[in-house]
VEXMARFI-519578 format. One line per 5 residues: their letters; for each residue y negated, x, z negated of N, C-alpha, C. Coordinates in nm, 3 decimals. Layout:
BEGIN
a = Y,X,Z,Y,X,Z,Y,X,Z; ...
# end
This chain:
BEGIN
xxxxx = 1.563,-2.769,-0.456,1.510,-2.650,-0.391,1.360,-2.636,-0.418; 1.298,-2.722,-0.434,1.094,-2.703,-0.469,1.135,-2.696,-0.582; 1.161,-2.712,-0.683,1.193,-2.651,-0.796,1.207,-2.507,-0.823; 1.262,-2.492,-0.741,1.312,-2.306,-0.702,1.203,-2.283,-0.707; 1.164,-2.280,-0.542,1.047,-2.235,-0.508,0.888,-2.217,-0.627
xxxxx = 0.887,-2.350,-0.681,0.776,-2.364,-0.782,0.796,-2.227,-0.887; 0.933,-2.244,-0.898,0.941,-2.157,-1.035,0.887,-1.987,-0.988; 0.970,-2.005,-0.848,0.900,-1.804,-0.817,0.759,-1.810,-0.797; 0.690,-1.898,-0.765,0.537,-1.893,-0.698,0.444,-1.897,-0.896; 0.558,-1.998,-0.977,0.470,-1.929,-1.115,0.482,-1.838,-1.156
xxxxx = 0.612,-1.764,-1.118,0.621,-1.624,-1.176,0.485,-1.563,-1.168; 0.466,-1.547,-1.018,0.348,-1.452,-0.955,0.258,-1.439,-0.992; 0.187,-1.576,-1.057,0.071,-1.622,-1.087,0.027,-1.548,-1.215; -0.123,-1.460,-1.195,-0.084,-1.395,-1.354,-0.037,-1.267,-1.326; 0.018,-1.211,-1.267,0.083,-1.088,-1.250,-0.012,-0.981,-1.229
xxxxx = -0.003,-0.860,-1.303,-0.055,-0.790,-1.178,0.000,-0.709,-1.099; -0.088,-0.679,-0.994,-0.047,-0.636,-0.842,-0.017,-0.486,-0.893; 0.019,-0.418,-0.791,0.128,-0.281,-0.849,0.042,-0.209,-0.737; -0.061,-0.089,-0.785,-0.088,0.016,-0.687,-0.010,0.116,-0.666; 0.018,0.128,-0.539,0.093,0.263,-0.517,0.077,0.365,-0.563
xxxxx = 0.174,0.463,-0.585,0.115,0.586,-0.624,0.103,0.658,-0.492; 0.006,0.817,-0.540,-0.022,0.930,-0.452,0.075,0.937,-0.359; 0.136,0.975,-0.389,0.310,0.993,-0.308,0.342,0.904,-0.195; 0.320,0.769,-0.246,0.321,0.655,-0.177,0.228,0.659,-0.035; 0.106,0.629,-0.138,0.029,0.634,-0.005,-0.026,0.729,0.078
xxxxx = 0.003,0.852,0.084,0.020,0.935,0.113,0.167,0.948,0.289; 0.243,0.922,0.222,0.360,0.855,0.292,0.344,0.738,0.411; 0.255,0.628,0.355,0.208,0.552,0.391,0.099,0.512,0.530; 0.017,0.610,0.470,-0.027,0.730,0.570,-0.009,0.762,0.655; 0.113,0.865,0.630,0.128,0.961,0.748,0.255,0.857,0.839
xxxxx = 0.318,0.743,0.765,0.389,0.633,0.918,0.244,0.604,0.997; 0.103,0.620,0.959,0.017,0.502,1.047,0.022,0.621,1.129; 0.007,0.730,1.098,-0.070,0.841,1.225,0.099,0.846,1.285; 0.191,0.847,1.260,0.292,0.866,1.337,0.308,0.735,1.423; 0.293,0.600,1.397,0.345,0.524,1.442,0.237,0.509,1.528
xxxxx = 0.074,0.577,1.519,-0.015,0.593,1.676,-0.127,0.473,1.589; -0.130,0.412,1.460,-0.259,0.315,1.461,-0.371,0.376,1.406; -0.358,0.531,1.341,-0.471,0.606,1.327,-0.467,0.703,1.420; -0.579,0.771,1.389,-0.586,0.876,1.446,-0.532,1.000,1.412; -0.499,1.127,1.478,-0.495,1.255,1.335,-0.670,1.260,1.295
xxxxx = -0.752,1.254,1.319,-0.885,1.226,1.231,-0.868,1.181,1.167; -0.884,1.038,1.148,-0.862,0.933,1.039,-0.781,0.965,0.953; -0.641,1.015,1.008,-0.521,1.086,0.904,-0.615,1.175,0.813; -0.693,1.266,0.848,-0.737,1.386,0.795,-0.836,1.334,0.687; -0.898,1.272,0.730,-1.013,1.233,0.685,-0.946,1.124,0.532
xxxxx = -0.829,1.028,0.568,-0.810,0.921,0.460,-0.741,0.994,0.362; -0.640,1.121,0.455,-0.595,1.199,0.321,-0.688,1.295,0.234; -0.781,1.308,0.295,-0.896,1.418,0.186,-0.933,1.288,0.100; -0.978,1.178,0.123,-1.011,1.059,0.029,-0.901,1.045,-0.077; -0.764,1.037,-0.039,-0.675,1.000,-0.124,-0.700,1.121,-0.262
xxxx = -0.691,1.269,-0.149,-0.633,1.379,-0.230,-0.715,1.397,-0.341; -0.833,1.350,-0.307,-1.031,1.369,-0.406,-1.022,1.281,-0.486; -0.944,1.153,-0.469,-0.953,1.057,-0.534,-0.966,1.058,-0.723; -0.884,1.165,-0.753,-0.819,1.191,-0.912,-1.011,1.224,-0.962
# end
């Protein structure tokens, strides 16, 4: 079984990390203002950042 394990933890190593796309975080987003850990400000405000971003 650490064998296993070793082998997925080298996979990783080296990799690169995968940015979301627009869509994504966007989506992403709008669960925080729904689920209450932003604000609708903050909503407003992180989606004009995202949308400006390009």
């Amino acid at each position: 079984m650490a064998a296993s394990l070793s082998g997925c933890i080298g996979l990783s190593i080296g990799s690169s990390k995968k940015t979301p796309s627009l869509g994504q975080e966007l989506v992403d987003l709008k669960a925080a203002l729904d689920a209450g850990a932003i604000s609708p400000d903050e909503y407003e405000q992180k989606r004009g950042e995202i949308l400006n971003d390009d």
